[in-house]
C-alpha positions in Angstrom: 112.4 75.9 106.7 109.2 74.4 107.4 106.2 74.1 104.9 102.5 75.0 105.4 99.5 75.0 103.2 96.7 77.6 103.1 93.4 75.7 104.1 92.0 77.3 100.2 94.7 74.6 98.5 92.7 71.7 100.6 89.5 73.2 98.9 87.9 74.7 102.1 87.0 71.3 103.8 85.9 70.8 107.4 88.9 71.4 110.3 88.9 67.9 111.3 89.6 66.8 107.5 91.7 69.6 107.1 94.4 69.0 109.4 93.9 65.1 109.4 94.8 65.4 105.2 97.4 67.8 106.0 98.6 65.4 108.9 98.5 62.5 106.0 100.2 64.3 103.4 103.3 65.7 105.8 102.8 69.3 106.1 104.4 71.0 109.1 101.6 73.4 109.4 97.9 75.2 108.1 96.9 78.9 107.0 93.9 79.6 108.2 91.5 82.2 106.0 89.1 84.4 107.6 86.7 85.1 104.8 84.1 87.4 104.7 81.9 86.2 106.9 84.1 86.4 109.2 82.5 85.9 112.7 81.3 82.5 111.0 84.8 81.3 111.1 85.8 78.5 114.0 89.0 80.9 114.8 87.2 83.6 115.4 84.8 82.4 118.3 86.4 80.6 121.5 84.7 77.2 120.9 86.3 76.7 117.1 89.7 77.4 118.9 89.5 74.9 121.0 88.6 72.8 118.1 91.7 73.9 116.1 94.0 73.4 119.1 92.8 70.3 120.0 93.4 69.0 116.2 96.9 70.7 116.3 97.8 68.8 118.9 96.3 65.6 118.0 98.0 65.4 114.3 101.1 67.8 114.6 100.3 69.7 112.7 100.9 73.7 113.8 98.8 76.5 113.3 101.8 79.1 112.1 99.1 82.0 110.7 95.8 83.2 110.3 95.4 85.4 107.1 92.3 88.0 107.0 91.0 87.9 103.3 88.0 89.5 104.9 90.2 92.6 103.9 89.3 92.6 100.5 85.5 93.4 101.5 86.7 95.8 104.1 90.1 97.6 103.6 92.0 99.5 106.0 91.5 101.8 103.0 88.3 102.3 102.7 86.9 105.9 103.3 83.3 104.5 104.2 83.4 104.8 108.1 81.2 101.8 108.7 83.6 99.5 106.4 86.9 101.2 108.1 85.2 100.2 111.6 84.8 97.2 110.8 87.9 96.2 109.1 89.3 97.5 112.8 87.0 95.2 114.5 87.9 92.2 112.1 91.8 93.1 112.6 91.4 93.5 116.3 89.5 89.5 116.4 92.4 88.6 114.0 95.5 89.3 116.7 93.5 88.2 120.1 92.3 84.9 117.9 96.0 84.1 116.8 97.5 85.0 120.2 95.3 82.0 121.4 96.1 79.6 118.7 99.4 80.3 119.0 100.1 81.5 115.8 103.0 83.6 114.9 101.9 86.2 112.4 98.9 87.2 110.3 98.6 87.5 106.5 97.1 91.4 106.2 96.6 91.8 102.3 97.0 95.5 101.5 93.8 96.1 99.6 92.8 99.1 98.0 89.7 101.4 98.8 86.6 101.6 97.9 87.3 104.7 95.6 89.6 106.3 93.1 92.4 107.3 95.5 96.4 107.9 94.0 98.8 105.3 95.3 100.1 107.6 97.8 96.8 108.5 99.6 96.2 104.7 99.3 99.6 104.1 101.1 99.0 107.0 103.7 95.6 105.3 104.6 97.1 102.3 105.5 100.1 103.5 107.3 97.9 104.7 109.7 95.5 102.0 110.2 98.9 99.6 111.0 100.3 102.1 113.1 96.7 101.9 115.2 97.1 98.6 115.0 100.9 97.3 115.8 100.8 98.1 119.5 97.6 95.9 119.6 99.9 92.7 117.6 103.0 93.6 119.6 101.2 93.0 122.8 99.6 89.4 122.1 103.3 88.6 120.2 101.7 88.4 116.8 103.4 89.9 113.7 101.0 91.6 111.0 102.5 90.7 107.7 102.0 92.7 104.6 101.3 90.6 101.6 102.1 92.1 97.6 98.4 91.6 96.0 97.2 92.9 93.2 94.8 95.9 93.1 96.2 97.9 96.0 99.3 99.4 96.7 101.9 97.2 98.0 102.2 95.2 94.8 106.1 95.8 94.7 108.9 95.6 97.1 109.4 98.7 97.3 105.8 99.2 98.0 106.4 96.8 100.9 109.4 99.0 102.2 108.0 102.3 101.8 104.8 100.7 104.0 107.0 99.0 106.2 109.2 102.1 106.9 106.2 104.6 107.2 104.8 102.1 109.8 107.9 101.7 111.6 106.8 99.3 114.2 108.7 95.4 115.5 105.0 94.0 114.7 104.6 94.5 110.9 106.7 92.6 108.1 105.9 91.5 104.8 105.0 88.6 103.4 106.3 87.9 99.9 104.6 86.1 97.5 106.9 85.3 94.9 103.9 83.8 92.4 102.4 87.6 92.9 105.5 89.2 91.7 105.8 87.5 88.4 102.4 88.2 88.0 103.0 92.2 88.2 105.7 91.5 85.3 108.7 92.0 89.0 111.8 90.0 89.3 111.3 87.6 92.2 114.9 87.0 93.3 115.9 90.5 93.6 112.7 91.7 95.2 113.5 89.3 97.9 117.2 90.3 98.0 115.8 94.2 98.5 113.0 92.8 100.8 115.8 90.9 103.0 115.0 91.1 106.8 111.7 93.0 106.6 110.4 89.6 104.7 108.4 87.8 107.5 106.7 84.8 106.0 106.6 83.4 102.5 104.1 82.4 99.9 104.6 79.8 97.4 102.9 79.4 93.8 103.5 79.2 90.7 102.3 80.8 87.6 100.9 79.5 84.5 100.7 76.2 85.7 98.7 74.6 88.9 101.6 72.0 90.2 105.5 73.6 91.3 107.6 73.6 88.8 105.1 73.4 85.7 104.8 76.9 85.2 107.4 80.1 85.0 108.0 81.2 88.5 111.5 80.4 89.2 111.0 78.6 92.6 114.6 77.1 93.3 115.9 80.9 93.1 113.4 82.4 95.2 114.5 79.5 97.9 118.2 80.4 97.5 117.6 84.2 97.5 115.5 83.4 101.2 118.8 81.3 102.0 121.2 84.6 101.2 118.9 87.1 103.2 119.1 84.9 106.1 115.3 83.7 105.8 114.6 80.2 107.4 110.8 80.8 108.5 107.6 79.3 107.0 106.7 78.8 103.3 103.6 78.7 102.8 101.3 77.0 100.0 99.1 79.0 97.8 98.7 76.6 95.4 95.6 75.6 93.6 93.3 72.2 94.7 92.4 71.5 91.3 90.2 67.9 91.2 92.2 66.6 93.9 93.7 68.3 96.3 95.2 65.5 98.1 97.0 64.5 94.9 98.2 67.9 94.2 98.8 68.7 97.8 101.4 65.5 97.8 102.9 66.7 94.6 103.4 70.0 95.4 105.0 69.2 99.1 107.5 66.4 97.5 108.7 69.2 95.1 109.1 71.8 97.5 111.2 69.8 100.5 113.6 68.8 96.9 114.1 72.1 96.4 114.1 73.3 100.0 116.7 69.9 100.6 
């Protein structure tokens, strides 16, 4: 397995730093965030790619996904036609932008509307915005991974399956975040066991605690449960910087290649 860190757990800081630190520090790769301003991000325009790639190449370290917490300002949800339009547009910019980094899959964060809507009319909604936009991610060889978030409906595995299996396409997986589970009061290891080959990338936290292993997520299980579905993709960072994200970013790393060794 190889293990990346979300550019948040650096603190945000420039792309040469970024992937210099993360070159420094031995990760194997970077999440890149798209926030909400989101055509002020260097993925999204052609000059910051070049940037990124250039870096990539230069330190080794890969670009394995791009994850659009733009969403959470403009959900595929949404019933506001100017915010649905434009969480198409960002979506759209999301696929063509990893297709020219490279990257293999993109973090999609199912959010919830903008309104009071039941869980199923939540679910519907975004059924259909994935099904408009798979072909789009199965064309430029990008995978659109749902991620179990809080506040929308794909908090559980069987969230995840149900959207999954509604949008019935090669291009949409999940991504598990096992830190996000225990938070919803779900058992980790056996969501992944149900999850099993629809799980397409991999999130790791913990809870209760800012370093691995400090706090109640139960990390070494999560790893072997990956192991017995036949998972040996990415994991992920989600971690938090706290004062010193180099520190913590060393930390965290030397813990999880123990466990992952």
């Amino acid at each position: 397995m190889k293990i990346g860190i979300r550019n948040g757990s650096m603190a945000f800081p420039g792309m040469t730093e970024l992937f210099e630190q993360a070159a420094e520090i031995g990760f194997d790769g970077v999440e890149l965030d798209i926030r909400a301003e989101w055509q002020d991000e260097p993925m999204m325009s052609e000059e910051g790619r070049a940037q990124i790639k250039q870096l990539a190449e230069e330190t080794g370290v890969e670009v394995p996904s791009l994850c659009i917490g733009a969403l959470w300002q403009f959900s595929p949800a949404a019933t506001d036609e100017d915010t649905l339009n434009t969480s198409r547009e960002i979506i759209a910019a999301a696929i063509a932008a990893a297709a020219d980094l490279g990257a293999a899959w993109i973090l999609i964060p199912v959010t919830p509307s903008d309104e009071e809507i039941s869980h199923e009319e939540c679910q519907r909604r975004w059924i259909e915005e994935m099904q408009n936009a798979a072909p789009m991610a199965e064309a430029a060889g990008v995978v659109l991974c749902l991620e179990n978030v809080g506040r929308g409906c794909g908090k559980s595995a069987d969230d995840l399956l149900s959207l999954v299996g509604g949008i019935d396409s090669p291009a949409v997986q999940t991504y598990y975040d096992p830190g996000n589970a225990c938070a919803f009061g779900h058992d980790a290891v056996a969501e992944i066991r149900a999850l099993g080959e629809a799980i397409g990338a991999v999130h790791i936290k913990d809870r209760e605690a800012d370093l691995l292993g400090d706090g109640v997520v139960d990390i070494p299980g999560c790893v072997d449960a990956l192991r017995e579905v036949g998972y040996d993709g990415w994991l992920i960072l989600e971690t938090p910087p706290t004062d010193d994200p180099l520190e913590a970013g060393n930390y965290n790393l030397a813990y999880l290649r123990d466990v992952v060794d």
